[in-house]
Every structure is written in C-alpha cells, then in structure tokens.
N, C-alpha and C positions, 0 to 999 in steps of 0.2 A: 565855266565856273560862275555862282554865280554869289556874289558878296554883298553882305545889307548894309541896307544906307540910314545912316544916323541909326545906328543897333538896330533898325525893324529889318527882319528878314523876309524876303518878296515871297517865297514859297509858303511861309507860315499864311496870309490869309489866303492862296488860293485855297490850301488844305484846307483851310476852315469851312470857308464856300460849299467846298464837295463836302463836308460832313452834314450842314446844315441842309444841301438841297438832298440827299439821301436818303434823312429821317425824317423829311416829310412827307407823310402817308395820308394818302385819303379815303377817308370814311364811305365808300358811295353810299352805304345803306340809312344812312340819314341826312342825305341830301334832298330837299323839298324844294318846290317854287311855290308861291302863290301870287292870282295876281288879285288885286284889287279891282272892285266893283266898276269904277270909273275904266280904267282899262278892257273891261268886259262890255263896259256899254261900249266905248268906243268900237269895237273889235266890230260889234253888232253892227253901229250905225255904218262903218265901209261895209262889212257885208252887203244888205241892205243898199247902199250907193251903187255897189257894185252890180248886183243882181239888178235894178233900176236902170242903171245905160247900159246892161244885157239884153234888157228887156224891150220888144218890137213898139213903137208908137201905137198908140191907143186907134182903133178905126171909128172915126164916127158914125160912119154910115151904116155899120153894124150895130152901135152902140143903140141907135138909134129905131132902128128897125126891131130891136129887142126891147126897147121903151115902150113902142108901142102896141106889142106883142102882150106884153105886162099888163095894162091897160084892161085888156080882156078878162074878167074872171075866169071865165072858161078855160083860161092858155093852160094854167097851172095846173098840172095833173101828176099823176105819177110815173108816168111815161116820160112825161119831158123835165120833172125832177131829177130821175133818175138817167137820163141821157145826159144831165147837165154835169150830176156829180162822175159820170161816168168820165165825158171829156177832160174834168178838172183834175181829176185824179190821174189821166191820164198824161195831162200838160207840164205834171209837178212830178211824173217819173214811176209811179203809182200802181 
C-alpha cells in the first residue's frame, strides 16, 4: 500500500510522467540539418590534411628529370600530353 506524504500522492507524478512522455511525437518529415560555411571549410581542410599524409613523398629525382625534359620545346607534343593526362586520371581512380 502505498500512502502520500504531506497530501502529494507518489503515483500521481509517475502518471503524469508517462502521459507527458507518450504525447510526445516526432515530426521526422521536417527535420533538417544545416551546417555552416566555416564547418564546410573545416571538413575540407582535414580532408585535404588527410589525403596529404596519404600521399607518397615527392621523388626529386624524377621531379627533376621531367624539369629538364620541359626545357626542350620539342618534349611537348600530343603524345606525351596525352600519356600525362592518361596516368593522372589514372592515379585519381579515373
């Protein structure tokens, strides 16, 4: 049995509880996020950080070798333009 203390009866607020948590319904179909601009850069620049210590150290000796390649007006042709964008596109999953 169970008796109230100073007139408040202990069953009256659980009941109330459950009624209140009951009738609260939610709307999902106008539920939205947005995020702000600042958060967008952010998102980007860890990307970016991350894809960068994903990414193999730079070879100089190639870097290098195709400097001088460059050099030559001749090098530039469409043959080796197009081997260039061929591997690029290749490297980026393409």
């Amino acid at each position: 049995m169970i008796n109230g203390v100073n007139s408040v009866n202990p069953l009256n607020n659980v009941q109330n509880l459950r009624k209140t948590e009951s009738s609260a319904k939610v709307d999902r179909e106008y539920d939205s996020i947005s995020v702000s601009d600042e958060a967008k850069e952010m998102a980007e620049a860890y990307y970016l950080e991350k894809v960068a210590n994903e990414t193999p150290d730079v070879r100089a000796d190639r870097v290098a070798a195709v400097k001088e390649k460059l050099k030559d007006p001749n090098y530039l042709n469409d043959a080796v333009i197009k081997s260039a964008a061929d591997k690029f596109l290749s490297a980026i999953g393409l």
